[in-house]
C-alpha positions as CSV (number, residue, x, y, z in Angstrom):
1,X,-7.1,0.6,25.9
2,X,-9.9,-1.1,28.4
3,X,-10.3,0.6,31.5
4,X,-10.0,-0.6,35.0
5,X,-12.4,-2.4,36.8
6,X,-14.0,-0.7,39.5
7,X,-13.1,-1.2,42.9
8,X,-14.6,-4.2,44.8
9,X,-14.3,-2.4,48.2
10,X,-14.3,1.2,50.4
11,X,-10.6,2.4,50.2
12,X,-9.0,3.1,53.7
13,X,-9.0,6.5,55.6
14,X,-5.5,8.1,54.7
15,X,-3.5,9.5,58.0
16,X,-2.4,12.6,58.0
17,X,1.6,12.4,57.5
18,X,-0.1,10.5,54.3
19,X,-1.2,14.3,53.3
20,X,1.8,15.7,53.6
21,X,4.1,12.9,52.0
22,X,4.8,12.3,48.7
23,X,6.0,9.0,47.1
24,X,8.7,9.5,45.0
25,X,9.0,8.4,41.4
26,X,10.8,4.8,40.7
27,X,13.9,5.5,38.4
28,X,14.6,1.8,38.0
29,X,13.6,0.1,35.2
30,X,11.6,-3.4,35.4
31,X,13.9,-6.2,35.6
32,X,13.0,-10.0,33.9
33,X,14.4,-11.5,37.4
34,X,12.4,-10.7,40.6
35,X,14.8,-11.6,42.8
36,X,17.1,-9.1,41.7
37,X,14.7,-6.2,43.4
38,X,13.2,-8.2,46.3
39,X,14.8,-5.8,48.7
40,X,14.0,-2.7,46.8
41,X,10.0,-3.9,47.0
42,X,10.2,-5.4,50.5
43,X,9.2,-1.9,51.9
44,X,8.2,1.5,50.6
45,X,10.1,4.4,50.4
46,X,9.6,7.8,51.0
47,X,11.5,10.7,50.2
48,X,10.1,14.1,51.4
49,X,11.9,17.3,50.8
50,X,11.2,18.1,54.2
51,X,14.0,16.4,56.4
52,X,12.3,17.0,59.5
53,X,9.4,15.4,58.3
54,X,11.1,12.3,56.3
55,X,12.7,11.3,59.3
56,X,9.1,9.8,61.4
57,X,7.6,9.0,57.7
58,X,10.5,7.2,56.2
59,X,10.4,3.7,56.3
60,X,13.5,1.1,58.0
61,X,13.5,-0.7,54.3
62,X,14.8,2.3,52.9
63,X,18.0,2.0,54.2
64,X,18.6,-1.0,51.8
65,X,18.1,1.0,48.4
66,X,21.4,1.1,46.6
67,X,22.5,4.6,45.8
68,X,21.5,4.2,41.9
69,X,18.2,3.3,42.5
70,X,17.7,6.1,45.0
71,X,14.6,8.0,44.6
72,X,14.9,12.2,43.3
73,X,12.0,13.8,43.4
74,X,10.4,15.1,39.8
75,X,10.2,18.6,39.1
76,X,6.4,18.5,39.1
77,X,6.7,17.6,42.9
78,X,9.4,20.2,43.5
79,X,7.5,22.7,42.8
80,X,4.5,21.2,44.6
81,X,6.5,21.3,48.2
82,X,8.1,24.0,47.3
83,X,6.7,25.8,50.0
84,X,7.5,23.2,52.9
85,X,11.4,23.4,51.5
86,X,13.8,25.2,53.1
87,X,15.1,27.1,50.1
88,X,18.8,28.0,52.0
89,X,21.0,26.4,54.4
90,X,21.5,27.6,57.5
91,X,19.3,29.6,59.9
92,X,16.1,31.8,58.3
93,X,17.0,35.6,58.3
94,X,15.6,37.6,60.1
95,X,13.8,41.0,58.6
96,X,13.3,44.0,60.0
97,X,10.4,45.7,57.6
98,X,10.3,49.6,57.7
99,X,6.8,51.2,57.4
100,X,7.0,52.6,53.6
101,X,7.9,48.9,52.5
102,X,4.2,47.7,54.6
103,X,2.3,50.8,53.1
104,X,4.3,50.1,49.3
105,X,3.0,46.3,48.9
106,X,0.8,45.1,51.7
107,X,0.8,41.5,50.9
108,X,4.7,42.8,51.7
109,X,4.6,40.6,54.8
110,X,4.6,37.1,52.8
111,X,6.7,37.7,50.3
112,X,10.0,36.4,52.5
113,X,9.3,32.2,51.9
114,X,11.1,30.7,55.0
115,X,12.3,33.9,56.8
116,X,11.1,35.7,59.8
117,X,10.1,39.1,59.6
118,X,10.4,41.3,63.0
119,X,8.1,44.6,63.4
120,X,9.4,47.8,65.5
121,X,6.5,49.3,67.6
122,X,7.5,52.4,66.3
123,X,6.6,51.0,62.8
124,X,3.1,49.7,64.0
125,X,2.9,53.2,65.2
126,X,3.5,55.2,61.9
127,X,0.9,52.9,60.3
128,X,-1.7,54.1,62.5
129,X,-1.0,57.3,62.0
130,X,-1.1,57.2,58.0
131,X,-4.3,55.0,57.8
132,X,-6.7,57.4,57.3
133,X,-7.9,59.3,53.8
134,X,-8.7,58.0,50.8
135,X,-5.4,57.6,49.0
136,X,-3.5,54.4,48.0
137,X,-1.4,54.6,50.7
138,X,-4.2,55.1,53.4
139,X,-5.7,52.1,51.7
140,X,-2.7,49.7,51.8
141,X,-2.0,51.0,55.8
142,X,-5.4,49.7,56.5
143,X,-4.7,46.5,54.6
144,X,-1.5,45.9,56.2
145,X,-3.5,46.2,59.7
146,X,-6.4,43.7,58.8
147,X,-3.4,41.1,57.8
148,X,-1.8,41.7,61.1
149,X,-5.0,41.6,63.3
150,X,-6.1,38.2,61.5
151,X,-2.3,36.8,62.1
152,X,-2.4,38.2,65.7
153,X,-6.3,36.5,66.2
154,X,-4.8,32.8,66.1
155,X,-4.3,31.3,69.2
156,X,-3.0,28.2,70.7
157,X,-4.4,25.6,72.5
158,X,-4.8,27.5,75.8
159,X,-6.4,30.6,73.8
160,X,-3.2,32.6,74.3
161,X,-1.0,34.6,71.6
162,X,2.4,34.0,72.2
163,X,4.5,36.9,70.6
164,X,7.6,36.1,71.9
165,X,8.1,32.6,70.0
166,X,6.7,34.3,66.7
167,X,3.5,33.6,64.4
168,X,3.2,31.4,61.5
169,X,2.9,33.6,58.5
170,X,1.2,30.6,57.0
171,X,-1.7,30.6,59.2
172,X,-3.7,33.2,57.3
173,X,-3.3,30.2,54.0
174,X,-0.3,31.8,52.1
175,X,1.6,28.8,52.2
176,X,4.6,30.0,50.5
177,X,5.3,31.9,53.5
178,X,6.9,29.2,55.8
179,X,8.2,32.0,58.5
180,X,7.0,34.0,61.5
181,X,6.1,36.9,62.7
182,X,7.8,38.6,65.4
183,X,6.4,42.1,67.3
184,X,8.8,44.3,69.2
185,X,7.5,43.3,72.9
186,X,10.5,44.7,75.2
187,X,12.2,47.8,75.2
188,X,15.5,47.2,73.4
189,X,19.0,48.8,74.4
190,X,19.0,51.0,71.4
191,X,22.5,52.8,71.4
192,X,23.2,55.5,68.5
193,X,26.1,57.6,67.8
194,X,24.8,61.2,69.2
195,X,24.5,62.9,66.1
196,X,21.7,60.8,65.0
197,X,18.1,62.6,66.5
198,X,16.4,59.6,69.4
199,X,13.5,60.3,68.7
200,X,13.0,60.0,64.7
201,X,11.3,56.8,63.4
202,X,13.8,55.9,61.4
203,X,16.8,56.1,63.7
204,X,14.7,54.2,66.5
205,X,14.2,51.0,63.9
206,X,17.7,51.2,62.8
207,X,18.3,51.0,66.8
208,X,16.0,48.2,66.6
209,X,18.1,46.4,63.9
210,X,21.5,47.2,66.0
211,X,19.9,46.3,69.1
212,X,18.7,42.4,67.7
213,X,21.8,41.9,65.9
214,X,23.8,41.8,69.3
215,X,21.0,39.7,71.0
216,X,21.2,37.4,67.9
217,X,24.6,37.3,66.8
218,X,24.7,33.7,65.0
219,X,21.8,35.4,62.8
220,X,21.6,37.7,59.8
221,X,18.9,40.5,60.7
222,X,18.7,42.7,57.9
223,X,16.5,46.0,57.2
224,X,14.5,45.9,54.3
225,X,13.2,49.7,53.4
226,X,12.3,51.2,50.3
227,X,13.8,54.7,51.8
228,X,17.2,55.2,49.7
229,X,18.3,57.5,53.0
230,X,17.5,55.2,55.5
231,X,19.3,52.1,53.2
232,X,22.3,54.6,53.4
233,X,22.4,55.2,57.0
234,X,22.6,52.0,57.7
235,X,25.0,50.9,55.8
236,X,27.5,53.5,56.9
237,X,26.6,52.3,61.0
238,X,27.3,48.6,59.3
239,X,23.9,47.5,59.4
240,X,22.6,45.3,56.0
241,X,19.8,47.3,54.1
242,X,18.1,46.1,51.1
243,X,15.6,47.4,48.9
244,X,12.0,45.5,48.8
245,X,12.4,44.0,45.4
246,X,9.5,41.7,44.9
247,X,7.5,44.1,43.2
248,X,9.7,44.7,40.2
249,X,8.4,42.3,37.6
250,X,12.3,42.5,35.9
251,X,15.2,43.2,37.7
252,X,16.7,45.0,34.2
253,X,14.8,46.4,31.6
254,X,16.3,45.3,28.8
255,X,15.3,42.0,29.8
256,X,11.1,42.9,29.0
257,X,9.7,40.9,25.8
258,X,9.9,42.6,22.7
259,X,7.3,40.6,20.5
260,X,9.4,40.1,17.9
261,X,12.2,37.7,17.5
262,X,14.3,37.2,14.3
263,X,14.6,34.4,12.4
264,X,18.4,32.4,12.1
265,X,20.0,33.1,8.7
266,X,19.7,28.9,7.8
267,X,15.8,29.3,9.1
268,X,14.7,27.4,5.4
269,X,17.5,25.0,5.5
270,X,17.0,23.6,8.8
271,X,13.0,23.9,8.7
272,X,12.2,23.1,5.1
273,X,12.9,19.5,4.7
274,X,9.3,19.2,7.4
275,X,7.6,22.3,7.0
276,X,4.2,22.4,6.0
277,X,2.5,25.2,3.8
278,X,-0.7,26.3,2.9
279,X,-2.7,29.4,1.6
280,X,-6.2,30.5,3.4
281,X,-7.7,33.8,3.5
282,X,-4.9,35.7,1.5
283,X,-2.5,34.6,3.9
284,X,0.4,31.8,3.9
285,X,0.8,29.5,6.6
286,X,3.9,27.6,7.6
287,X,4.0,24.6,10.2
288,X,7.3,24.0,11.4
289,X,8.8,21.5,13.8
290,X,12.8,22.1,15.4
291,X,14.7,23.6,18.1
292,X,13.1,26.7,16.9
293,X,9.6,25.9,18.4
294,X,10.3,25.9,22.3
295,X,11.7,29.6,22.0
296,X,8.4,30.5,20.6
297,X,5.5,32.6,22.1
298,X,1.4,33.0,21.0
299,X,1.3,36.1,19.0
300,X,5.1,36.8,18.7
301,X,6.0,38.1,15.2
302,X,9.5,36.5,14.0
303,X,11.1,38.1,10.2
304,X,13.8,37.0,8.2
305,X,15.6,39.5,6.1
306,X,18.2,37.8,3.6
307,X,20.1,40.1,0.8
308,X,18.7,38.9,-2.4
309,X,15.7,36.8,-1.3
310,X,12.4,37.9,-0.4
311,X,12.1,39.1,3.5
312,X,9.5,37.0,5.9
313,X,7.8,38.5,7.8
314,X,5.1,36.0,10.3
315,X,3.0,36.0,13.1
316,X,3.1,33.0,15.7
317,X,-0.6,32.1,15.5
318,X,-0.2,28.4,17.2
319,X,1.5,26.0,19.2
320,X,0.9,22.6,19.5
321,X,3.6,20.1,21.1
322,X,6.7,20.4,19.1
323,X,5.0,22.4,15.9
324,X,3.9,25.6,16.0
325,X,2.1,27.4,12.8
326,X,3.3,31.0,11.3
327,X,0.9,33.3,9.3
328,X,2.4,35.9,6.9
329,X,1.3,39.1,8.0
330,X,-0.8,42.3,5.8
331,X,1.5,44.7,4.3
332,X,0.5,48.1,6.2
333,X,3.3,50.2,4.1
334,X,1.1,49.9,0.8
335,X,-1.4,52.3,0.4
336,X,-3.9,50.4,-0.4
337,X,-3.9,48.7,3.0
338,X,-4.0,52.1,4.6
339,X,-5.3,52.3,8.1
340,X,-7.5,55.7,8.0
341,X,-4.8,57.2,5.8
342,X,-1.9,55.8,8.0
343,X,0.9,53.4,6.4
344,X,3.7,51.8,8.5
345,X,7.3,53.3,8.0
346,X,9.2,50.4,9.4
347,X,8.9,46.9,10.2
348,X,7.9,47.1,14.0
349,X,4.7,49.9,13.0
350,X,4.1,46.7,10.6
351,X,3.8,44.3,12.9
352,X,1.7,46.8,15.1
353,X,-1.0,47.9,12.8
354,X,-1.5,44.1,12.4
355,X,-2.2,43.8,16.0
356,X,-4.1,46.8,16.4
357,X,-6.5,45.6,13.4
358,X,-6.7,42.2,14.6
359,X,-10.5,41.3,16.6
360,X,-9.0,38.1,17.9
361,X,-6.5,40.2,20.2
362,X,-8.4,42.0,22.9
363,X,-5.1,43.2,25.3
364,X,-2.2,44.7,23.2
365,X,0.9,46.6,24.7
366,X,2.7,49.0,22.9
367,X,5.9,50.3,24.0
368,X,9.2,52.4,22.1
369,X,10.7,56.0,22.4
370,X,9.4,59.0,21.9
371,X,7.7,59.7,18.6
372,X,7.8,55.9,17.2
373,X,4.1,56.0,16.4
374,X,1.9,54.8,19.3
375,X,-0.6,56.6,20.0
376,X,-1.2,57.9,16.2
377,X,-1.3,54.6,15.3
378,X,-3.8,53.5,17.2
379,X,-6.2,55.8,17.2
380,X,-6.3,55.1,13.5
381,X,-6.8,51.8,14.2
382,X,-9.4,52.8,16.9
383,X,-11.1,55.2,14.1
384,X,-11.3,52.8,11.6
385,X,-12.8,49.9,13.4
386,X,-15.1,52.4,15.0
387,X,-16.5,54.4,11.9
388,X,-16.1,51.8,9.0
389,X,-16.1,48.7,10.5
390,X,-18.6,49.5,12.9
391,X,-16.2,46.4,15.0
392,X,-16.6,48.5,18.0
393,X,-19.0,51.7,19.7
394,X,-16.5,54.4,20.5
395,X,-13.1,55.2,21.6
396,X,-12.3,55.5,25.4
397,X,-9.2,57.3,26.1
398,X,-7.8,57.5,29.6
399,X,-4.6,58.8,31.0
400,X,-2.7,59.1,34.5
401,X,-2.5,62.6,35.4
402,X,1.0,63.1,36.7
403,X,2.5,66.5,35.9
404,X,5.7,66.6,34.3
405,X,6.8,69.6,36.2
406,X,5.1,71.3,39.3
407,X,1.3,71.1,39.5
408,X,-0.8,74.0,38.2
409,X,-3.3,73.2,40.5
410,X,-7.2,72.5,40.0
411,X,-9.0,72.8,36.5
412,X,-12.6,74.1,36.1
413,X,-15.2,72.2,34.4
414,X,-16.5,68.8,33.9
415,X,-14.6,65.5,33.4
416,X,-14.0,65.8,29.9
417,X,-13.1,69.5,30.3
418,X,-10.9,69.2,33.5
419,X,-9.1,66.0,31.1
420,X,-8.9,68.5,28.4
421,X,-5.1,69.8,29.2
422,X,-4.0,66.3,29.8
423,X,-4.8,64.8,25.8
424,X,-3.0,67.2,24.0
425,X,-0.6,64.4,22.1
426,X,-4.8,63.5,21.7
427,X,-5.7,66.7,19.7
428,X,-2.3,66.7,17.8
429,X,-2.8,63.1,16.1
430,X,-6.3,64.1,15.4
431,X,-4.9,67.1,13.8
432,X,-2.6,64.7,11.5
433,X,-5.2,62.0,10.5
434,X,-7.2,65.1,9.7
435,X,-5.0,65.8,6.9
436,X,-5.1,62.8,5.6
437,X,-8.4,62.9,4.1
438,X,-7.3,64.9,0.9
439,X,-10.1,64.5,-0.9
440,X,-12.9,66.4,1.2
441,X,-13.0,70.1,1.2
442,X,-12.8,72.2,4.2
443,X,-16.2,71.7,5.2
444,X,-15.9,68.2,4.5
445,X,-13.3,67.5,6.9
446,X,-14.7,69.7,9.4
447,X,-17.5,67.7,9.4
448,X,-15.5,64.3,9.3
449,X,-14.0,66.3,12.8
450,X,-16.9,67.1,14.3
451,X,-17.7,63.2,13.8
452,X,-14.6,61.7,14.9
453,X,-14.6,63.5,17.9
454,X,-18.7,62.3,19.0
455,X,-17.0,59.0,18.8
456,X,-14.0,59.4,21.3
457,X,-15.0,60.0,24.8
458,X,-12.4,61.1,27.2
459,X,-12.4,59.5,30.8
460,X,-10.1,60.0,34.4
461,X,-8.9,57.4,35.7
462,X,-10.5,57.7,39.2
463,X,-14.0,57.1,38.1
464,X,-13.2,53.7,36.8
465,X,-13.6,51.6,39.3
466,X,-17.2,49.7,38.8
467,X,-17.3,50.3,35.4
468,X,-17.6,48.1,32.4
469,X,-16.9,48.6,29.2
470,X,-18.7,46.7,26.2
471,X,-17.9,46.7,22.7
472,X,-15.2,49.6,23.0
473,X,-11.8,50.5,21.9
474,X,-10.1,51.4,24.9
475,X,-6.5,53.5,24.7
476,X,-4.6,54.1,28.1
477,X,-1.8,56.5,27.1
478,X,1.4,57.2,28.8
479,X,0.4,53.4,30.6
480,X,4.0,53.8,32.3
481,X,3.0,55.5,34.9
482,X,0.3,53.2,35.7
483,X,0.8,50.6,39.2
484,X,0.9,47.2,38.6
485,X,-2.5,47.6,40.9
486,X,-4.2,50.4,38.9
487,X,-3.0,48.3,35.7
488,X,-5.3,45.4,37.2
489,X,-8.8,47.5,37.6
490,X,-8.0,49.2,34.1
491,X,-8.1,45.9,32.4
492,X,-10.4,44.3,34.4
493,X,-13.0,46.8,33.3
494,X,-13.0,45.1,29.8
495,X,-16.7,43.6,29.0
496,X,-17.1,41.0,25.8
497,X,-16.2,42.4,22.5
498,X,-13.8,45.5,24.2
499,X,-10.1,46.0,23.4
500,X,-8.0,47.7,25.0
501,X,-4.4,48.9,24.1
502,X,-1.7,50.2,26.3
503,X,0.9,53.1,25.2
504,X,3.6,54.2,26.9
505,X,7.1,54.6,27.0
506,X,9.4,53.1,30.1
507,X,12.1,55.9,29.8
508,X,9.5,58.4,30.8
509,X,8.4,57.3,34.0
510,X,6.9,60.8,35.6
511,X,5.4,58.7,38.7
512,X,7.4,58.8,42.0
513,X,8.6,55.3,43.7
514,X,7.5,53.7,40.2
515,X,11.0,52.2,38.1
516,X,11.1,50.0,35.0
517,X,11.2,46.8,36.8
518,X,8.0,47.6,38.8
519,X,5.6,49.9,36.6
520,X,2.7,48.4,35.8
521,X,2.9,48.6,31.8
522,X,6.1,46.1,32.4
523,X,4.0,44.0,34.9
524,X,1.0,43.5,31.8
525,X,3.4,43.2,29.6
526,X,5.1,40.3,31.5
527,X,2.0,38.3,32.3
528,X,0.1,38.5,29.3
529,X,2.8,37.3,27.0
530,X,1.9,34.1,24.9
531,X,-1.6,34.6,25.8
532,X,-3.5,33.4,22.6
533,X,-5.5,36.9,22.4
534,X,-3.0,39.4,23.7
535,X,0.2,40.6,21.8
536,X,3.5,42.8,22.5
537,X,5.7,45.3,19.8
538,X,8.0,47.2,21.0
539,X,8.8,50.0,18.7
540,X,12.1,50.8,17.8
541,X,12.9,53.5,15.7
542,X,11.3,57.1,16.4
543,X,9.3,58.6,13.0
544,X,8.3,61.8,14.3
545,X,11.3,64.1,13.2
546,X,15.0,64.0,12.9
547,X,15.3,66.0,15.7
548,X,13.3,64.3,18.2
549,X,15.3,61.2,17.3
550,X,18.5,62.8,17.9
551,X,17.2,64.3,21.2
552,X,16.2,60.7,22.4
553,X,19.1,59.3,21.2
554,X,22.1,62.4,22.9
555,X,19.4,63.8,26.0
């Protein structure tokens, strides 16, 4: 195809309603006769999904278009002015936050698209008070307080703050955030019944929410708090509460990705007639094309498993358009493709091992119920790459150190000693691959001991920050208890030719204010699937003993 020539002149300067229009796609199609869409070329149209906008933009020719030839925006440019759309009809809410929900996510304040939000004094108050120390929420209370002095430092034209008509929440560049900010400037009429104390915090901002909902009755003010208490008092004075949910990454757990997907029973006889096969490296590769493909992920493991036919079992290893290519995976139950002794007992520990022993996948989550494998697993994986394949330097393993029960309060020694009481699921699947090595005598295995454990280095979690990692195999254990924050600086710690693997189970969440939908293992596990070096298996059956599965299963 030639290319265009170049332009013979300077283009024009564009206006600025240019900038914020868009010209909307034509859905007609080219006609032989030119007369028959004279009118529709006279003039161009406009149409803006902002209506206050369209109306000075639009041109008077538009009035002409027929209704079928009437532009609708494309998706692409949906979601381009998404954030100049009113998203409801009606009047924006109004949101009264509460001070746990600012110090809980302190990007909290644009997360409401086109509504107002509305801060107590009282809650300005309590996040002066908690902003000092060294603890996350110290750290978010002084976040939240840079955001609102930079919102607060914009002025208008006479080099005044107007409080009272509200601040753009865009005006700091989140543009998604289309509302305002409004401060608590005059003393409300706060009337409570009198068994509620005046002067708590949390019965002055629910005073707050009764007081505006009088002064604005043709608007919904609602209290958004994280405090289940404070969400109950409410209700029962007839005040809306909700819970801040835009941290949970699912809203149910059962909706998280699994990794593995099985195949339709008429998988051959719908994909055969085009499928492509070929043999490389020991391994079979299938490229298929149907209504299979879009449903597909990077690094998702699909099986089939007929009666009387040999099972399939397949790694999605690309995706290209409409075809996307499947590689049969290694057979980890034989024993000859032991991993450091350990075969897989079921299909899922399958598919894992083939992860774990993969150096194309840097990231991989784990997840399943107690006893399914995990961390044995991988540290045999970890092992094995380490000593024998000399793939990587040395094991890291790292842990958060939330107590089950009540806290038994400091531990002497050094970091690897004070981390000592926390790895003891460490120490008992170093005890089991231990056994494994038949062979050697006692000494011999007390020397292979002595070895395995120079190569596995035991780190906290609070020393991370700075650090970066190169050519290690990194395990985070019991990763559910992990923010979707502290998530982001493990993994970010990751230098060129480091893996790191996540373990943990979502039914054992030990940390307080942390739930399935907003821990940070489900929040990895979320954004990272698909990615071409990252995978996901969640492990389904427990393998550690008969009675631990019945216990997970009646408990």
């Amino acid at each position: 195809m030639p290319l265009p020539k170049p332009p013979a002149q300077k283009a024009s300067l564009l206006a600025a309603t240019d900038f914020e229009s868009q010209s909307a796609p034509r859905h007609d199609k080219r006609s032989l006769k030119p007369a028959a869409t004279a009118d529709v070329a006279s003039g161009p149209s406009l149409e803006l999904l902002d209506g206050r906008v369209a109306t000075t933009v639009m041109a008077p020719a538009a009035a002409r278009v027929t209704p079928t030839a009437a532009a609708v925006p494309a998706p692409a440019e949906v979601q381009r002015t998404r954030s100049r759309a009113p998203r409801v009809a009606g009047p924006a809410k109004l949101f009264v936050l509460d001070t746990n929900v600012l110090m809980h996510d302190p990007m909290s304040l644009f997360r409401f698209d086109e509504h107002d939000i509305f801060l107590p004094m009282i809650t300005l108050e309590e996040l002066d008070n908690n902003k000092k120390g060294l603890s996350e929420v110290a750290r978010n209370a002084r976040q939240v307080s840079r955001n609102l002095d930079a919102l607060a430092s914009f002025t208008d034209a006479k080099g005044s703050t107007d409080a009272t008509a509200g601040i753009p929440l865009s005006k700091t560049g989140h543009k998604d955030a289309i509302g305002k900010l409004f401060f608590q400037t005059t003393l409300l009429d706060i009337k409570l019944p009198d068994g509620l104390p005046q002067g708590k915090a949390d019965n002055q901002i629910l005073g707050v929410v009764r007081a505006l909902r009088e002064q604005q009755p043709g608007r919904d003010v609602v209290l958004v708090s994280k405090d289940i208490n404070m969400r109950v008092k409410a209700r029962a004075l007839g005040l809306p509460a909700e819970d801040y949910f835009n941290d949970k990454t699912l809203d149910d757990g059962d909706l998280l990705y699994t990794g593995v997907m099985a195949l339709p029973a008429d998988f051959w006889e719908r994909h055969g007639k085009t499928m492509e096969s070929w043999q490389q490296g020991g391994h079979t590769y299938y490229r298929i094309a149907g209504p299979l493909v879009p449903a597909l992920l990077i690094n998702q493991f699909v099986y089939l498993e007929t009666p009387g036919a040999a099972p399939l079992y397949a790694r999605v290893t690309e995706i290209t358009g409409k075809t996307a290519v499947l590689k049969t995976l290694r057979d980890y139950s034989h024993a000859k493709n032991a991993v450091w002794g350990v075969t897989s007992r079921n299909r899922e520990q399958n598919f894992a091992l083939n992860l774990l022993m993969d150096p194309e996948c840097d990231f991989i989550t784990l997840t399943g119920t107690a006893g399914s494998g995990k961390t044995l697993m991988t540290l045999a994986a970890g092992l094995s790459q380490v000593l024998d394949e000399r793939r990587y330097t040395e094991i890291i393993v790292t842990r958060v150190t939330v107590p089950v029960g009540e806290d038994i309060g400091f531990l002497p020694g050094d970091e690897q000693e004070k981390m000592g009481p926390w790895m003891g699921a460490l120490d008992d699947n170093l005890e089991v691959l231990a056994r494994t090595d038949t062979a050697a005598g006692e000494w011999g295995r007390a020397a292979t001991n002595d070895l395995v454990r120079s190569k596995i280095k035991i780190k906290s979690l609070n020393f991370m920050r700075g650090r970066t990692f190169l050519n290690k195999f990194v395990l985070i254990d019991e990763a559910q208890n992990l923010s979707p924050k502290q998530m982001k600086t493990l993994i970010t710690r990751a230098g060129p030719g480091t893996k790191i693997v996540c373990l943990g189970n979502l039914a054992q969440i030990d940390t307080p204010y942390l739930t399935e939908g907003s821990s940070g293992l489900t929040y990895a596990v979320d954004r990272f699937k698909g990615w071409p070096h990252g995978g996901h298996v969640m492990l389904a059956r427990g393998e550690r003993s008969r009675l631990a599965d019945f216990a997970s299963e009646v408990l």
